[in-house]
Backbone as numpy.savetxt, mean C-alpha at the origin, in Angstrom:
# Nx Ny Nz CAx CAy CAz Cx Cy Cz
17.92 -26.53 27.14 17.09 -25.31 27.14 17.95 -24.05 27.14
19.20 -23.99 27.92 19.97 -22.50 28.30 20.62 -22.70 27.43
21.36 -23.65 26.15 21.60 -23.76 24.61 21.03 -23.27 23.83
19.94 -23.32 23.70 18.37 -23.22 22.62 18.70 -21.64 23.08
18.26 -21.52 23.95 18.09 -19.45 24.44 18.86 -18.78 24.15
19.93 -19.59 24.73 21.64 -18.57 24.06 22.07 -18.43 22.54
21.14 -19.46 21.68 21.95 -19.72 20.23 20.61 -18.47 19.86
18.93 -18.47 20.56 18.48 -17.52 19.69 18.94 -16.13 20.46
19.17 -16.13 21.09 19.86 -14.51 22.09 21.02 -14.00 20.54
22.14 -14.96 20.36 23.30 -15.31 19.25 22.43 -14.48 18.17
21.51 -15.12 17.87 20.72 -15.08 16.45 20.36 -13.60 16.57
19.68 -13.12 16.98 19.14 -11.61 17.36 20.38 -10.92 17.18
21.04 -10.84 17.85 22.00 -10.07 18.04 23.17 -9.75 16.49
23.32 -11.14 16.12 23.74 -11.19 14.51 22.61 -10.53 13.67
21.24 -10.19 13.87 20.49 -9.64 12.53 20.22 -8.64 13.10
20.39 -7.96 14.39 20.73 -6.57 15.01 21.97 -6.03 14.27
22.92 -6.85 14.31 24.33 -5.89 13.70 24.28 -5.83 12.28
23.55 -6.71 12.00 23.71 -6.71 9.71 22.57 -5.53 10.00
21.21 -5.86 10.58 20.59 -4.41 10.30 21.19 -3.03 10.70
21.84 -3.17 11.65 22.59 -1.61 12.36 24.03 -1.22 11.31
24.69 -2.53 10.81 25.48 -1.68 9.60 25.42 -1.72 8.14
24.14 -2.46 7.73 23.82 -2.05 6.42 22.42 -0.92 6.76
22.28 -0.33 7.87 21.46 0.97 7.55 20.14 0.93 7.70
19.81 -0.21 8.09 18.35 -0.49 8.02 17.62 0.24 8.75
17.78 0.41 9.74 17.62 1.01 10.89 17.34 2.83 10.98
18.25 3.25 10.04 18.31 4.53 9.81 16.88 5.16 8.63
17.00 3.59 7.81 16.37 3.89 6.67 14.93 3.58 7.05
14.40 2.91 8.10 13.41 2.56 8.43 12.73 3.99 9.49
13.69 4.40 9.76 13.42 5.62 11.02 12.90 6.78 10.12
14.05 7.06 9.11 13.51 8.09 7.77 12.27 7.92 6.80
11.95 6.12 6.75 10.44 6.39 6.65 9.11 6.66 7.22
9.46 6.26 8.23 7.60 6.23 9.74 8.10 7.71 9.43
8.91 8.51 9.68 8.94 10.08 9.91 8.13 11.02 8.35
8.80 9.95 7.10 8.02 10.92 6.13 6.82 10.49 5.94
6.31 9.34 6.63 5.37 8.38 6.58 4.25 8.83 7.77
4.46 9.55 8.58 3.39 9.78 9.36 2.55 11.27 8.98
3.11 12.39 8.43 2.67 13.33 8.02 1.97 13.17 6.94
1.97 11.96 5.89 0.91 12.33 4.81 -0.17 11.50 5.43
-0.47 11.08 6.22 -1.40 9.95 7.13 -2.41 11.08 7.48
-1.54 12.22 8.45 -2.34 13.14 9.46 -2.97 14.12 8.29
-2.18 14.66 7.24 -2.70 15.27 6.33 -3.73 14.67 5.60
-4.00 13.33 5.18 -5.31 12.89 4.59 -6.09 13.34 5.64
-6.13 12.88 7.23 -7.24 12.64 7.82 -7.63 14.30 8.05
-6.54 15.02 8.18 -7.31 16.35 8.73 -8.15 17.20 7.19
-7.64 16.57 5.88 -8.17 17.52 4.81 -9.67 16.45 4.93
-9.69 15.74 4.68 -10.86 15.49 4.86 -11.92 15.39 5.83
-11.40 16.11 7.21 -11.75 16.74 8.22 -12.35 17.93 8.11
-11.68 18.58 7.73 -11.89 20.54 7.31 -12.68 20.10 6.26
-12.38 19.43 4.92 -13.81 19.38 3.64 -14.97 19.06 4.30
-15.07 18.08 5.05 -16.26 17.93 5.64 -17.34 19.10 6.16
-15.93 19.86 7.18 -16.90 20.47 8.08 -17.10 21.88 7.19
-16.03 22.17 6.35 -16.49 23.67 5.64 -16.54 23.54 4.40
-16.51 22.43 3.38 -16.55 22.35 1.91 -18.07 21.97 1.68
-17.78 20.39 1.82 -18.74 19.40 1.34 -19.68 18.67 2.46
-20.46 18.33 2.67 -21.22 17.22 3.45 -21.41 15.69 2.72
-19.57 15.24 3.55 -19.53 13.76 2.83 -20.90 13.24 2.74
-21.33 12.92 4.20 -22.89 12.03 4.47 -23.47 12.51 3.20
-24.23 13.25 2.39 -25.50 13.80 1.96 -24.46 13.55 0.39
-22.95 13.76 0.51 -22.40 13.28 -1.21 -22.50 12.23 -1.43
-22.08 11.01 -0.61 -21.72 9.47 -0.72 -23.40 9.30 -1.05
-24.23 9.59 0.22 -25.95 9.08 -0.17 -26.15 8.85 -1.59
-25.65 10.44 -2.13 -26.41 11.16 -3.47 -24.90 9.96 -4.76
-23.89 9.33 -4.09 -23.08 8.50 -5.19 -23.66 7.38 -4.86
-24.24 6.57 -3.57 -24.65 5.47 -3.84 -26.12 5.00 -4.40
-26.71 6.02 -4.52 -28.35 6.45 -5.17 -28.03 6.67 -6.50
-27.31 7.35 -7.09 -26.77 7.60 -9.03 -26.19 6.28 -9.52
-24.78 5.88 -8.79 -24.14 5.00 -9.64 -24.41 2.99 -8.26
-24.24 2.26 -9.69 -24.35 0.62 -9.22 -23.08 0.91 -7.80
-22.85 -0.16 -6.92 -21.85 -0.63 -6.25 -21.10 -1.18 -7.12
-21.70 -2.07 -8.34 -20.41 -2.96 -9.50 -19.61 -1.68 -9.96
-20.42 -0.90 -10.42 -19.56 0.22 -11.35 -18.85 1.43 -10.58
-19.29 1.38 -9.09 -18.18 1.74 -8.66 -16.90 1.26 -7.72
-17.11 -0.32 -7.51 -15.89 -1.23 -7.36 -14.84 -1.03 -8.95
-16.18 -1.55 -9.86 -14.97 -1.71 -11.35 -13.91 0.01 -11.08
-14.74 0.97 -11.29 -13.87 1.90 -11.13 -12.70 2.06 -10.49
-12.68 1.52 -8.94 -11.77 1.72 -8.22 -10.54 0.95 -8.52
-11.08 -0.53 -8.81 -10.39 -1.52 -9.30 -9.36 -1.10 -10.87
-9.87 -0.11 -11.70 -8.94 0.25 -12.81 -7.90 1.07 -11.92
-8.39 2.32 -11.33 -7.70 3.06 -10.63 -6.58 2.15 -9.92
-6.64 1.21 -9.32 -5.89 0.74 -8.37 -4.63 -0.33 -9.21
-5.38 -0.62 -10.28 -4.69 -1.25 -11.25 -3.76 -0.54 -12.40
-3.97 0.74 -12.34 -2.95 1.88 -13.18 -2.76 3.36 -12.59
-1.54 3.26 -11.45 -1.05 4.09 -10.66 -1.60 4.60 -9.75
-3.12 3.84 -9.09 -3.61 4.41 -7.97 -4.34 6.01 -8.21
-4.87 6.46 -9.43 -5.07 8.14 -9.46 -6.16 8.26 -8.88
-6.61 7.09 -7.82 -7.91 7.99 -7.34 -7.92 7.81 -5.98
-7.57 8.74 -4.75 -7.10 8.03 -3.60 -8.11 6.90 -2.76
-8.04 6.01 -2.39 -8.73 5.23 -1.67 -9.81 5.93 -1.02
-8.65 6.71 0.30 -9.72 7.33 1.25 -11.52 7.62 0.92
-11.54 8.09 -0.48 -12.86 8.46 -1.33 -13.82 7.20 -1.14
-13.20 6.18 -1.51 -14.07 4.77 -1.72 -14.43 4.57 -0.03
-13.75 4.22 0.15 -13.72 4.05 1.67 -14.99 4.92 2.38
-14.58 5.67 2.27 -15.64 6.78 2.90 -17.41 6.05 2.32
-17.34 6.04 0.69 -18.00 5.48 -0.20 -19.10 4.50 0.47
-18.25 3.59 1.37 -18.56 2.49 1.26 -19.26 2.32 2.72
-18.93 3.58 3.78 -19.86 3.71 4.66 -21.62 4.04 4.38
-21.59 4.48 3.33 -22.76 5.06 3.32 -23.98 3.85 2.48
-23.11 3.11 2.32 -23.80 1.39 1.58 -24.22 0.88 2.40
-25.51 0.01 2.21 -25.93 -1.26 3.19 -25.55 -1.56 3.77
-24.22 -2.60 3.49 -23.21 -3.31 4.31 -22.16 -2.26 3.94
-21.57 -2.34 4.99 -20.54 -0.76 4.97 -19.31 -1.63 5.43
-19.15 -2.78 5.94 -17.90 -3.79 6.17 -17.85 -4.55 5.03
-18.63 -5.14 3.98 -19.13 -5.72 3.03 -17.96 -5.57 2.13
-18.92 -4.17 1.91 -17.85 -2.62 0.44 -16.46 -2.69 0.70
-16.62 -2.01 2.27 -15.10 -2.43 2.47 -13.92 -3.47 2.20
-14.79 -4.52 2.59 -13.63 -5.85 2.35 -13.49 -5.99 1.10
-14.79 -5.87 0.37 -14.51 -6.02 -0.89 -13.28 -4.74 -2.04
-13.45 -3.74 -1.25 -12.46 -2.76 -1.90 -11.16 -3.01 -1.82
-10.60 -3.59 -0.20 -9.13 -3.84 0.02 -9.30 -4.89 -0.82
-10.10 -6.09 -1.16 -9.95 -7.40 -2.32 -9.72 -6.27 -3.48
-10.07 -5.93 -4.39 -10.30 -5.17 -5.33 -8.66 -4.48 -5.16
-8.51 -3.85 -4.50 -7.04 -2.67 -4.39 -5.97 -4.33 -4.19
-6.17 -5.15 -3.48 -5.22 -6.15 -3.62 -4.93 -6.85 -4.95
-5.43 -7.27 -5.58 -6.00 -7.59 -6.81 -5.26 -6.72 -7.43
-5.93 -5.25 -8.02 -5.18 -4.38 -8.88 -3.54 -4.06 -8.71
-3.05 -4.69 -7.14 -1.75 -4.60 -6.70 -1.01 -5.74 -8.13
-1.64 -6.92 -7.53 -1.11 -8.02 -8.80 -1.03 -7.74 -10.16
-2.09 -7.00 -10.67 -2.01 -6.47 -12.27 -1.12 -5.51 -11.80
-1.00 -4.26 -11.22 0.38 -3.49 -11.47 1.87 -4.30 -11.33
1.87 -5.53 -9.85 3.30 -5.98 -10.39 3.46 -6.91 -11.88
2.41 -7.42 -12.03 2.09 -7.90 -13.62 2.90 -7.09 -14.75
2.31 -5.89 -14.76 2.17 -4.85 -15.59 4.40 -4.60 -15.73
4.67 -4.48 -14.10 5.59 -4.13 -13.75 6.77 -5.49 -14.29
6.79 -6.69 -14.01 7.07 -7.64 -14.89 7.55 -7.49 -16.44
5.97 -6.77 -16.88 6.20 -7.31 -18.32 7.14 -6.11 -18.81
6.92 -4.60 -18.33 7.68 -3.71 -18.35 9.42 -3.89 -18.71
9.90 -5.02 -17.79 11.13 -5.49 -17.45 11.97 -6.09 -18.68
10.88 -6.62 -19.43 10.60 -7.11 -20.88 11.67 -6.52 -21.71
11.04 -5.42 -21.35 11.42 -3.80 -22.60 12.81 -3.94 -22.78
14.00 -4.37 -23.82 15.04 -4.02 -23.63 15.74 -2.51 -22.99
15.76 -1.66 -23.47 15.38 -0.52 -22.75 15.17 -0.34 -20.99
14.58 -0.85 -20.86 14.28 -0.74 -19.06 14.84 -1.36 -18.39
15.09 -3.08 -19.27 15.57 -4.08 -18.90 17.50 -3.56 -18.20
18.03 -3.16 -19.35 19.42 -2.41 -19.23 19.58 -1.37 -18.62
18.66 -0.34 -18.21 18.34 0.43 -17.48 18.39 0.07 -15.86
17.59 -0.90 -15.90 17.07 -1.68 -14.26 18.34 -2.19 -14.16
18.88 -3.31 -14.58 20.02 -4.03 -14.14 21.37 -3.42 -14.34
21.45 -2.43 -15.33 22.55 -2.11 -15.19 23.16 -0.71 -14.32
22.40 0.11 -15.00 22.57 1.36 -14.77 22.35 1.36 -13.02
21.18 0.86 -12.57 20.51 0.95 -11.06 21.14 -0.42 -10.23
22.54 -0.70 -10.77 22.76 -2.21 -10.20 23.18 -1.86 -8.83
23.60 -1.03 -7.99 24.17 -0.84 -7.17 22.99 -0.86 -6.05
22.18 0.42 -6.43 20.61 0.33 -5.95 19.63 -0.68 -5.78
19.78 -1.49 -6.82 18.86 -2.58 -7.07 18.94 -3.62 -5.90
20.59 -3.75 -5.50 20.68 -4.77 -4.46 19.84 -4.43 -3.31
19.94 -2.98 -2.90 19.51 -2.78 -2.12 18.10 -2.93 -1.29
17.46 -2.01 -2.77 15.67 -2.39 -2.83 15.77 -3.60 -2.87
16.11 -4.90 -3.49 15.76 -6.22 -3.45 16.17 -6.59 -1.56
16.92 -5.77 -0.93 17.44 -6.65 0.23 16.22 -6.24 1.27
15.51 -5.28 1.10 15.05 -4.32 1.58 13.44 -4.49 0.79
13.34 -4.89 0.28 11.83 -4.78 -0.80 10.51 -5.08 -0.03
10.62 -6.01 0.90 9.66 -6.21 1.75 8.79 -5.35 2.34
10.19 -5.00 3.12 9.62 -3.89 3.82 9.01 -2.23 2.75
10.12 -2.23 1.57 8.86 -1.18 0.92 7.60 -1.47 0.46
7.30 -2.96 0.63 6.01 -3.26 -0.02 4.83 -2.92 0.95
5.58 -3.48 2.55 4.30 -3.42 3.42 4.54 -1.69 3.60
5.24 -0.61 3.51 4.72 0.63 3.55 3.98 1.12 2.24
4.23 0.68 1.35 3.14 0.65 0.09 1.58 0.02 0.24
1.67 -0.89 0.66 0.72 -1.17 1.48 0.04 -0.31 2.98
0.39 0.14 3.39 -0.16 0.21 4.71 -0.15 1.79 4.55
0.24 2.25 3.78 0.71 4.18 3.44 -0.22 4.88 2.75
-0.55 6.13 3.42 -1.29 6.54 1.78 -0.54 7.67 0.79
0.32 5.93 -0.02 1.00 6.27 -1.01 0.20 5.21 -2.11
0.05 5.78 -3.62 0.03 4.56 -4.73 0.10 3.05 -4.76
-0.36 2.02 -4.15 -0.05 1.13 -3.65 0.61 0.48 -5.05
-0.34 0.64 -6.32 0.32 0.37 -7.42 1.16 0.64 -8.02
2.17 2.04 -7.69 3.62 2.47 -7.56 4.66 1.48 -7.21
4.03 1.02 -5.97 4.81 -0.38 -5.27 4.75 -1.28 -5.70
3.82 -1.53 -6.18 3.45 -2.75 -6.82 4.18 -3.11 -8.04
4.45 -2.30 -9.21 4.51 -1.75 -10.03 6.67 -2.03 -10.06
6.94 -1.38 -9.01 8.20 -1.33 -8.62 8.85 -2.79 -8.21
7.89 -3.48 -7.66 8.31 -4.85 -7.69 8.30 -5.49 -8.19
7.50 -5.37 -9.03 7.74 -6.29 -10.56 8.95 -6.21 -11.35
8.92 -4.63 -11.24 10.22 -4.58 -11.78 11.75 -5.06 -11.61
11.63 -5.05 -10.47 12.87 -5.79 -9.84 12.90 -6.90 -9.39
11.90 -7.84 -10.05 11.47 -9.04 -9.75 11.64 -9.69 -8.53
10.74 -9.03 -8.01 10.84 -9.12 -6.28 9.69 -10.97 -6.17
10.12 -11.84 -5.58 9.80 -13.00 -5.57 7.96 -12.79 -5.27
7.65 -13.02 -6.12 6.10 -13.09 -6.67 5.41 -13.77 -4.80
5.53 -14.60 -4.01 5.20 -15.51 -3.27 5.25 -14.18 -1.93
6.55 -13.39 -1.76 6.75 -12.79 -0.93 5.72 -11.42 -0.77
5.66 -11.38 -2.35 5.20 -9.96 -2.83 3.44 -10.39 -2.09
3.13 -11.65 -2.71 1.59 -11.84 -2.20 1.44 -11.74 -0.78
2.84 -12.43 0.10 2.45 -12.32 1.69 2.05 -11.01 2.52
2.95 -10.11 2.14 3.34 -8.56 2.41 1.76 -7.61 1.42
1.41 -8.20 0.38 0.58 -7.32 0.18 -0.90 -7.47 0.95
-0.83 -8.23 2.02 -2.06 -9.00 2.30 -2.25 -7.73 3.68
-1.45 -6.96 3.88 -1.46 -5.72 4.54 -2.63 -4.80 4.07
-2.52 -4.65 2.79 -3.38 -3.93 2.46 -4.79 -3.94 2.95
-5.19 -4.93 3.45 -6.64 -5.22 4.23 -6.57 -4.66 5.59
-5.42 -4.68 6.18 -5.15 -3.89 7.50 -5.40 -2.75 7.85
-4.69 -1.63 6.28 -4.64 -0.84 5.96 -6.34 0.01 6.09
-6.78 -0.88 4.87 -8.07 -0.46 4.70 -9.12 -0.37 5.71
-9.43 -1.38 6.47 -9.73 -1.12 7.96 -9.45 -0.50 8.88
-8.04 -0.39 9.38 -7.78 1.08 10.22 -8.16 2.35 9.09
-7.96 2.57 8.16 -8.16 4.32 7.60 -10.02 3.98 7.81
-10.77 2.91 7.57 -12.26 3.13 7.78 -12.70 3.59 9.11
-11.29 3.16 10.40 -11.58 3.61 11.85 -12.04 4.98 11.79
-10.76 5.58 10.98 -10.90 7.57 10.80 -12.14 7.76 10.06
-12.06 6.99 9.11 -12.93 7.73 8.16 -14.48 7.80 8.39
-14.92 6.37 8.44 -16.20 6.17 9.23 -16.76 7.14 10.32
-15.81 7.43 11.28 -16.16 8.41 12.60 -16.10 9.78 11.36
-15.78 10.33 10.50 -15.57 11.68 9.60 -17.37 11.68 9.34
-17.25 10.95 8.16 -18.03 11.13 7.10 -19.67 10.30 7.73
């Protein structure tokens, strides 16, 4: 037993020092920091629109009374599938004002997970391109190791951020980030989507 403890005590301590001198550590600190200000900035602009622009409640009513729930999943689902141009938060909100308001939801993080796979798809075939191909591996070879050593972890802040999830997505394809890993880490995105419905739900 005081073998077993000491070899994982050993173990920790060896992926403490590879993370503390290849930087991880630094580089992980420099993201939560640029990573928490666009968080507070979604929730407070759509705080202030609420209370002095728009009246989410009485907009979402008047979007789920005009357009189907199909046609506005399909929508989100293109969006999410070619660079993310329509921010989540919107759907989300969307999807309180529906019947089943956990329903919409789950089904949107399915939908935004999903369109994750067609962007690393997309991002894949990209790689194709002679052009990009020599570009990616050669030119960015120094870099590349890096993001690949490191890719994980940009996936689950692509995931869990409100950044483009299909940016990330998109980016891992490119660097042919192991398809298996890419699915584990994107399964965040449901996390994601549920805590921002905590904010958003209490908003709108």
């Amino acid at each position: 037993m005081k073998t077993d403890k000491k070899s994982k005590k050993e173990g920790l301590k060896r992926v403490h020092k590879y993370y503390k001198l290849t930087g991880f550590y630094g580089f992980v600190g420099k993201s939560l920091k640029k990573a928490f200000p666009p968080i507070l900035i979604v929730i407070i602009i759509l705080f202030l629109l609420d209370l002095l622009v728009i009246d989410f409640s009485d907009f979402f009513v008047h979007v789920t009374e005009k357009y189907s729930p199909l046609t506005i999943l399909l929508t989100f689902f293109a969006s999410e599938s070619l660079l993310g141009l329509i921010p989540p938060e919107i759907f989300i909100a969307w999807s309180d004002k529906t019947a089943n308001p956990i329903l919409y939801l789950t089904l949107l993080a399915t939908f935004s997970y999903l369109g994750g796979i067609v962007s690393y798809t997309i991002g894949k075939t990209i790689l194709k391109i002679p052009a990009v191909y020599e570009y990616v591996e050669v030119k960015m070879e120094r870099h590349l190791r890096q993001i690949r050593k490191w890719g994980g972890f940009l996936i689950i802040v692509g995931a869990l951020l409100p950044i483009p999830f299909s940016i990330t997505s998109i980016a891992a394809g490119t660097i042919n980030y192991p398809f298996k890993k890419y699915l584990l880490f994107g399964l965040l995105r449901f996390v994601r989507f549920y805590l921002f419905a905590l904010a958003i739900f209490s908003i709108v």
